[in-house]
C-alpha positions in Angstrom: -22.9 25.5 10.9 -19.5 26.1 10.5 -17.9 22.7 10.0 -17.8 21.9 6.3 -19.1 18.5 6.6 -20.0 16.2 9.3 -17.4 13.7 9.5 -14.5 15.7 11.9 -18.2 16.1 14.2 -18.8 12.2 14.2 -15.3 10.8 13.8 -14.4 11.3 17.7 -17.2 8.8 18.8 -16.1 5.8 17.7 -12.3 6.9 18.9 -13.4 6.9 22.4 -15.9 4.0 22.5 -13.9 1.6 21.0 -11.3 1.9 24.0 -14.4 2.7 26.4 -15.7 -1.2 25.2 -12.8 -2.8 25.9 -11.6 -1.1 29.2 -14.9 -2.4 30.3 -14.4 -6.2 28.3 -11.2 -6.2 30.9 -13.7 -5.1 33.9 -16.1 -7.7 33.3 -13.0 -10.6 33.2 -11.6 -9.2 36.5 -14.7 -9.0 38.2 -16.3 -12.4 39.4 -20.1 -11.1 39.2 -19.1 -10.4 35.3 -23.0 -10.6 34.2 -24.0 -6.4 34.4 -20.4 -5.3 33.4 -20.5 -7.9 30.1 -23.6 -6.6 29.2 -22.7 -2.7 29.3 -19.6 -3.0 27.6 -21.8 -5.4 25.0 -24.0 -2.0 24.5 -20.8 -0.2 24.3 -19.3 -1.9 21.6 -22.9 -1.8 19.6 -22.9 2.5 20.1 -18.9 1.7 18.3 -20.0 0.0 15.5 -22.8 2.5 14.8 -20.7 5.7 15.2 -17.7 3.9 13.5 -20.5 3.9 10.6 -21.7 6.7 11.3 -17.7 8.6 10.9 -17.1 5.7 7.5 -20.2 7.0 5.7 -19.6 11.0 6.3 -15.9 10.5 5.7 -16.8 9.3 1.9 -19.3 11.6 1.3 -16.6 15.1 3.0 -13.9 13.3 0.5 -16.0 13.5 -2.8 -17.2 16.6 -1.8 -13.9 18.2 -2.0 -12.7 20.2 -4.8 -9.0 20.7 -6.4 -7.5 18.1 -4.0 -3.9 17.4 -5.3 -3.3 14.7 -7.6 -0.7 13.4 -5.2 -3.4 13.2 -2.2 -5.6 11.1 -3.7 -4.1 7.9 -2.7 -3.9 9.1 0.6 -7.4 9.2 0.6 -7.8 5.5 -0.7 -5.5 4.2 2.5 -7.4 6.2 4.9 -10.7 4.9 3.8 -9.2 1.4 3.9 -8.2 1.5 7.2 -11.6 2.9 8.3 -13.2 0.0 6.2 -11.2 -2.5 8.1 -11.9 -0.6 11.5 -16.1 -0.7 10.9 -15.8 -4.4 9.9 -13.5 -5.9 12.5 -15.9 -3.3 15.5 -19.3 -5.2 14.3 -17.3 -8.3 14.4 -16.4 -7.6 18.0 -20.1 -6.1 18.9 -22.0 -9.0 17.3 -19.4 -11.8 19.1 -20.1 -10.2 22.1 -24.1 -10.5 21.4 -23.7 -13.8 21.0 -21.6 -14.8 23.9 -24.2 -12.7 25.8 -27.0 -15.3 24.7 -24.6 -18.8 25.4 -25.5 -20.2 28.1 -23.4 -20.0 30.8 -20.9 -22.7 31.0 -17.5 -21.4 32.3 -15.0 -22.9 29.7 -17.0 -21.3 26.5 -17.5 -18.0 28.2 -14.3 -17.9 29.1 -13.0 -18.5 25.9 -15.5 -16.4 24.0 -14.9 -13.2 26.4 -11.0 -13.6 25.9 -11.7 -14.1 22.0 -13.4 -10.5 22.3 -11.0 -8.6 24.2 -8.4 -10.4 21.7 -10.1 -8.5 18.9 -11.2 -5.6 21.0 -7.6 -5.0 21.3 -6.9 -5.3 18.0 -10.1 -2.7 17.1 -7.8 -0.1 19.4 -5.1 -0.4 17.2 -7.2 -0.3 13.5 -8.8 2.8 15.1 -5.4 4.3 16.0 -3.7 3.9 12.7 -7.2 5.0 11.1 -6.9 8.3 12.9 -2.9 8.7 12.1 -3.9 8.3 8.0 -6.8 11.0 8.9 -4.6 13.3 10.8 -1.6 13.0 8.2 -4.2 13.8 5.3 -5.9 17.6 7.9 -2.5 18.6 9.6 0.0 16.9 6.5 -1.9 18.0 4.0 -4.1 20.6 4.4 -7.2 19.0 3.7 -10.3 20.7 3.9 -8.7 23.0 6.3 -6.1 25.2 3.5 -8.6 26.6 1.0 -8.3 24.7 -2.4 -7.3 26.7 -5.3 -10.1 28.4 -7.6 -11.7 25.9 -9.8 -10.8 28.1 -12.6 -7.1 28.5 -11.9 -7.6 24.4 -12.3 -9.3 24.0 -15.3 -7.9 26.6 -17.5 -4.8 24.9 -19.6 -1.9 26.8 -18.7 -0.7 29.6 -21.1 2.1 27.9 -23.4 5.1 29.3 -25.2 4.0 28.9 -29.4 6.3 26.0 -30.4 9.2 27.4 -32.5 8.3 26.3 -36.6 10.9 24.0 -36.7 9.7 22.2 -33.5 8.6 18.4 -34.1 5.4 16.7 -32.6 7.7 15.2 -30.3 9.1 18.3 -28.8 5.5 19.1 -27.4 5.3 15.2 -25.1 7.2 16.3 -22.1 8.4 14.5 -19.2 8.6 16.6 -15.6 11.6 14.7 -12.9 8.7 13.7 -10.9 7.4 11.2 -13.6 4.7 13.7 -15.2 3.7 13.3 -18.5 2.0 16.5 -20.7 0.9 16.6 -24.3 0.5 19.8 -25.4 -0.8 19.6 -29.3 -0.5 22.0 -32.1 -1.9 21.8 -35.5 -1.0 18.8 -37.6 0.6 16.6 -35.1 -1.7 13.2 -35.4 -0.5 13.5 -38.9 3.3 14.4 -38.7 5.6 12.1 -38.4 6.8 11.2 -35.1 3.7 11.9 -33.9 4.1 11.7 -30.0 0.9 9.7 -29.5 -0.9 6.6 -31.1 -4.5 7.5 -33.0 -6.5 4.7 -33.7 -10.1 4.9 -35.3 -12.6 7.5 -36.5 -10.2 10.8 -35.8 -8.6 13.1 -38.1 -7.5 16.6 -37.2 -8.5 20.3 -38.1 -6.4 23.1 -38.8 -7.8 25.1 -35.4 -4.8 25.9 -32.7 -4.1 23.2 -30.2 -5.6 20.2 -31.9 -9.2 20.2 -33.1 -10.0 16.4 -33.6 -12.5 15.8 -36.3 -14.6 12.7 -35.1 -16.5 9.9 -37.2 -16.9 6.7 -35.2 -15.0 5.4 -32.6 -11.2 6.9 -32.4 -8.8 6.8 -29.4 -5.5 8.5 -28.6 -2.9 6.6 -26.5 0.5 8.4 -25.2 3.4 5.8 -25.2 4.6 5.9 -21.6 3.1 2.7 -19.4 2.0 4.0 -15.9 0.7 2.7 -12.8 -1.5 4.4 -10.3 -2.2 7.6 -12.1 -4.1 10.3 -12.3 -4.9 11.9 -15.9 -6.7 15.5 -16.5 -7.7 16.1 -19.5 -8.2 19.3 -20.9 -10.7 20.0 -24.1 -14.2 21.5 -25.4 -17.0 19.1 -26.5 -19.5 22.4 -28.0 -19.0 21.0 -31.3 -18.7 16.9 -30.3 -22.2 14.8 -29.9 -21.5 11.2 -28.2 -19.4 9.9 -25.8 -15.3 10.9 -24.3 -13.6 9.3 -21.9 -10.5 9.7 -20.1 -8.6 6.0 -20.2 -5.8 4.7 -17.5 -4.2 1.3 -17.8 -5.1 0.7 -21.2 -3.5 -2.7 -22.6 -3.8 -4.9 -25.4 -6.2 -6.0 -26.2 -8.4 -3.1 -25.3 -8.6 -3.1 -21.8 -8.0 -1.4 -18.2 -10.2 1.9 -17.2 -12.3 5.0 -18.2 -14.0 7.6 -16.9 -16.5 8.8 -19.8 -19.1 11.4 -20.1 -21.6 11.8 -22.3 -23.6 14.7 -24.0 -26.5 12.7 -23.1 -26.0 13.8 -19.8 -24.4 10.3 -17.9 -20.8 10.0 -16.5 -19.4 6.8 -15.8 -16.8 4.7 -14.3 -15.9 1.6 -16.5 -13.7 -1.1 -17.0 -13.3 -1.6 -20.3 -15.3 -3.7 -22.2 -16.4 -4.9 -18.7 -18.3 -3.3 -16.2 -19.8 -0.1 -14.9 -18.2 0.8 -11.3 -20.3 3.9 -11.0 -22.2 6.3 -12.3 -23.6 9.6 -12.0 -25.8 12.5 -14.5 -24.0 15.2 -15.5 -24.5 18.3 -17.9 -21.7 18.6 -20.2 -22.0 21.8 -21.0 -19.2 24.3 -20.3 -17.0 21.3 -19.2 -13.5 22.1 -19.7 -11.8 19.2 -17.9 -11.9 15.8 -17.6 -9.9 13.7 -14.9 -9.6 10.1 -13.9 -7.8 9.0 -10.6 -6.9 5.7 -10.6 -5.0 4.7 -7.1 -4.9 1.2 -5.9 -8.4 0.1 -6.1 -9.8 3.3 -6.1 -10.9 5.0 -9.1 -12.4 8.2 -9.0 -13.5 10.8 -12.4 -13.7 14.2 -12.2 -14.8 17.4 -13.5 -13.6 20.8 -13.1 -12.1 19.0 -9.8 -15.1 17.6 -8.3 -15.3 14.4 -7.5 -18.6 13.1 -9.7 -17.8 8.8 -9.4 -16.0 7.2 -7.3 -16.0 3.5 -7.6 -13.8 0.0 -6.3 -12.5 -2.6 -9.0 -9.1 -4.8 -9.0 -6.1 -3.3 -9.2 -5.3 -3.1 -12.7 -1.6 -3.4 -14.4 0.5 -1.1 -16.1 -0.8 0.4 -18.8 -0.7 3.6 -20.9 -3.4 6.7 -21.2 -5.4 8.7 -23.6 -8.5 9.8 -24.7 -11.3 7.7 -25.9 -14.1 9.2 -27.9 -17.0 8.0 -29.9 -19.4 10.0 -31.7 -19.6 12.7 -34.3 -18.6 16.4 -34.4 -15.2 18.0 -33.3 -13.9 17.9 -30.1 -10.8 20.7 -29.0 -8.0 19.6 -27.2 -6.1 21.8 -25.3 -3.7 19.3 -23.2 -3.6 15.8 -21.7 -1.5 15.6 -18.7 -0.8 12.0 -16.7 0.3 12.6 -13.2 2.0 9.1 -11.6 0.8 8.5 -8.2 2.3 7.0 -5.3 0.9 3.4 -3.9 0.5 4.1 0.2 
């Protein structure tokens, strides 16, 4: 089979019987024995409703099965999955109106108003599905999605080779800020110590004297960098071979402790989680060989990531400004080569 995934197969269906449904909605009111033409455009609008869930359900599962989609896209994502959201909902609204008009009995004022109430929203279902399929079609012939070949996990997940910092450099040379908004943190030895430290270390974490930073972990420790984002995504890169417990990569985090996480732990479980509130998904997971850790938080979409695959996605409320970091809690030493936060656009 050469189509990657099912959805482009399915997602036509629902694009054509949506319009087929109503064309014949407007039959059946122009026609004065309306009885045979209500009823097939009532089993057209119930073959809508199931192919527009049909094309909803294989359009989440073709989006978390795609690997190094750019940071940027992600929200793009989120809007075209609303608008198909809205689309199934307002179709079964339409196809189970029109089941029960079918069963009224037939007194002239109630149909009448019941048929026009259904060709009202039937109308309206032709334009959800039209802006559905201009947010799908910005995201294959905009975008490049699953059609361009993603970059190599790999070329991903490896931290980019930086320039040594010069001796005299301060912590604070190594927390840049890109003129599109990104944030990176690139550490070097002795930086959670130094003053001017470019980030904020709370709890069980001290360093080692390893290059990049090699966090020495007793407890519960977090690492927050100052800048307060909104929709974000944040990749985290680092090596957990010598770390037993639990990381996770926070977005929106406030005061008190709250807003998000994606976490993974070396017992094998990655979650989605609002801090110190509830699990929004969750998924096992071998942490071994991991090399990066990523959180997408868009709207109210939130998504983690490894290596650039997609391993939880989960809905919550939108959540407010807030900074990033790393949370960890366990024992051991943990590597960390770089934490990058990439602001995201709301669509």
């Amino acid at each position: 089979m050469s189509l990657p995934t099912l959805h482009p197969a399915i997602v036509h269906f629902p694009i054509v019987l949506v319009p087929l449904a109503v064309f014949l909605d407007g039959a059946s009111l122009a026609t004065k024995g309306r009885r045979v033409p209500a009823r097939v455009a009532a089993l057209a609008w119930f073959a809508a409703a199931l192919a527009a869930t049909a094309a909803f359900v294989a359009g989440r599962v073709a989006a978390d099965n795609l690997v190094g989609v750019p940071p940027q896209v992600q929200p793009l994502i989120g809007d075209h999955a609303d608008w198909a959201e809205r689309t199934l909902i307002l179709t079964w609204t339409v196809a189970l109106l029109h089941a029960a008009l079918d069963r009224v009995q037939p007194r002239a004022a109630l149909v009448r108003a019941g048929q026009g109430s259904v060709l009202a929203g039937g109308l309206l279902a032709v334009l959800f599905v039209g802006w559905t399929a201009d947010r799908g079609g910005l995201l294959v012939y905009g975008h490049g999605l699953a059609v361009a070949a993603p970059p190599p996990v790999e070329e991903d997940c490896e931290p980019a080779p930086a320039a040594a910092p010069a001796p005299s450099s301060s912590p604070g040379d190594r927390l840049t800020r890109d003129a599109d908004g990104t944030v990176t943190w690139t550490p070097a030895p002795g930086d959670l110590s130094a003053e001017g430290s470019p980030v904020e270390v709370g709890g069980g974490v001290s360093e080692g004297d390893a290059g990049g930073a090699t966090l020495v972990i007793d407890g519960r420790g977090l690492l927050a960098l100052p800048q307060v984002m909104s929709d974000v995504q944040v990749n985290v890169w680092l090596d957990l071979s010598g770390f037993e417990g639990e990381v996770g990569v926070v977005h929106h985090l406030g005061e008190p402790e709250t807003g998000g996480a994606f976490t993974v732990s070396t017992g094998g479980a990655a979650r989605l989680v609002e801090l110190g509130g509830s699990v929004l998904d969750e998924a096992a997971l071998d942490p071994a060989g991991l090399t990066a850790l990523s959180v997408s938080a868009a709207g109210s979409h939130y998504k983690g990531l490894v290596d650039g695959k997609v391993i939880t996605h989960g809905h919550g409320p939108e959540l407010p400004p807030g900074r990033v970091g790393l949370l960890l809690d366990g024992a051991g030493q943990v590597r960390l080569h770089r934490i990058e936060a990439i602001p995201l656009e709301s669509h």
